[in-house]
C-alpha positions as CSV (number, residue, x, y, z in Angstrom):
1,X,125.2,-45.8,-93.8
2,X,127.6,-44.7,-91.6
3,X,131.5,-46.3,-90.5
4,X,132.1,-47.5,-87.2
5,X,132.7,-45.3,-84.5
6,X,130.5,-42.9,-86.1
7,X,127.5,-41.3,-84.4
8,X,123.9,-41.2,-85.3
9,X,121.5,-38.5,-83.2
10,X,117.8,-38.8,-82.9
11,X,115.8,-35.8,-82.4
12,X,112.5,-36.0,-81.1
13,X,111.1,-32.5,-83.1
14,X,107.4,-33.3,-82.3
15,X,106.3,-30.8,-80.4
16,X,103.1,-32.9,-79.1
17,X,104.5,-36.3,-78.2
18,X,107.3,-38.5,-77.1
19,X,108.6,-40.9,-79.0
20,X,111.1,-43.8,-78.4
21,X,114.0,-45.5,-79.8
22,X,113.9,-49.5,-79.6
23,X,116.7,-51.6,-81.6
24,X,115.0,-55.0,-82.1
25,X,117.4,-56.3,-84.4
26,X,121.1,-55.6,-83.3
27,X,124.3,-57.2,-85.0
28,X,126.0,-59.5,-81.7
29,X,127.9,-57.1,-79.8
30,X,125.9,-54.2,-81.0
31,X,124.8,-51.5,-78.8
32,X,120.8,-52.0,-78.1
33,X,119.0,-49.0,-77.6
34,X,115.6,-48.4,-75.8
35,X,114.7,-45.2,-74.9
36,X,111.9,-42.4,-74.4
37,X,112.7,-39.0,-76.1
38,X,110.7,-36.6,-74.8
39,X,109.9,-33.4,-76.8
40,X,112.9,-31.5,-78.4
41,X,115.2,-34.0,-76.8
42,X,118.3,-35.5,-78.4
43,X,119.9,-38.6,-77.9
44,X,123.2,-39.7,-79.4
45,X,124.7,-43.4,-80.2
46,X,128.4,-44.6,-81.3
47,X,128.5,-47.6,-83.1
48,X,131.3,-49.6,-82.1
49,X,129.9,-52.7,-84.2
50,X,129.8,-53.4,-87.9
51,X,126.4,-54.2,-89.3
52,X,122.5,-53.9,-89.8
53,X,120.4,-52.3,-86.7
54,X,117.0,-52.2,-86.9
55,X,114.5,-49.6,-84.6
56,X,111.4,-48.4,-84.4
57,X,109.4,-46.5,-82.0
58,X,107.2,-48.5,-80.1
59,X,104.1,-46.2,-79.9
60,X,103.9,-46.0,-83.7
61,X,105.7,-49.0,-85.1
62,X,104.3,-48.7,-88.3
63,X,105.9,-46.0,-89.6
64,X,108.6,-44.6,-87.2
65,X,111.2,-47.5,-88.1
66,X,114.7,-47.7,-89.8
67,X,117.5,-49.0,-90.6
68,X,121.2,-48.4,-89.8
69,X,123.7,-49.4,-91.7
70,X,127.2,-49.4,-90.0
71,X,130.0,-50.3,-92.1
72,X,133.3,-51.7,-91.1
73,X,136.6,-49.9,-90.8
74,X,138.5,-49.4,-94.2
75,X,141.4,-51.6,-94.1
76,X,143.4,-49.5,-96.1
């Protein structure tokens, strides 16, 4: 979980392969991502938008996935 305007980084530490980033469920408004990280590349994302975003990379979809939680600002 992380608050909005937080960032989350994905590090591609696979020294044989790229791997992507691909949101396929995105709250409305949300910030889609889709992108190749090649090896020991980073790539950075503020979320501007409360909710659930979902990814996955689409070379091995069955077990490079996750979940991001984004929380709204605190009112208080």
């Amino acid at each position: 979980m992380v608050g909005v305007n937080n960032t989350i980084t994905w590090i591609n530490q696979d020294n044989l392969s790229q791997h992507t980033v691909v949101t396929n469920i995105v709250p409305a408004g949300g910030t889609q991502v889709d992108l190749i990280l090649g090896t020991n590349q980073t790539f950075t994302v503020t979320f501007k938008v409360p909710g659930l975003y979902h990814y996955y990379c689409m070379w091995h979809p069955g077990w490079m996935r996750g979940t991001i939680d984004v929380l709204p600002a605190s009112s208080g």
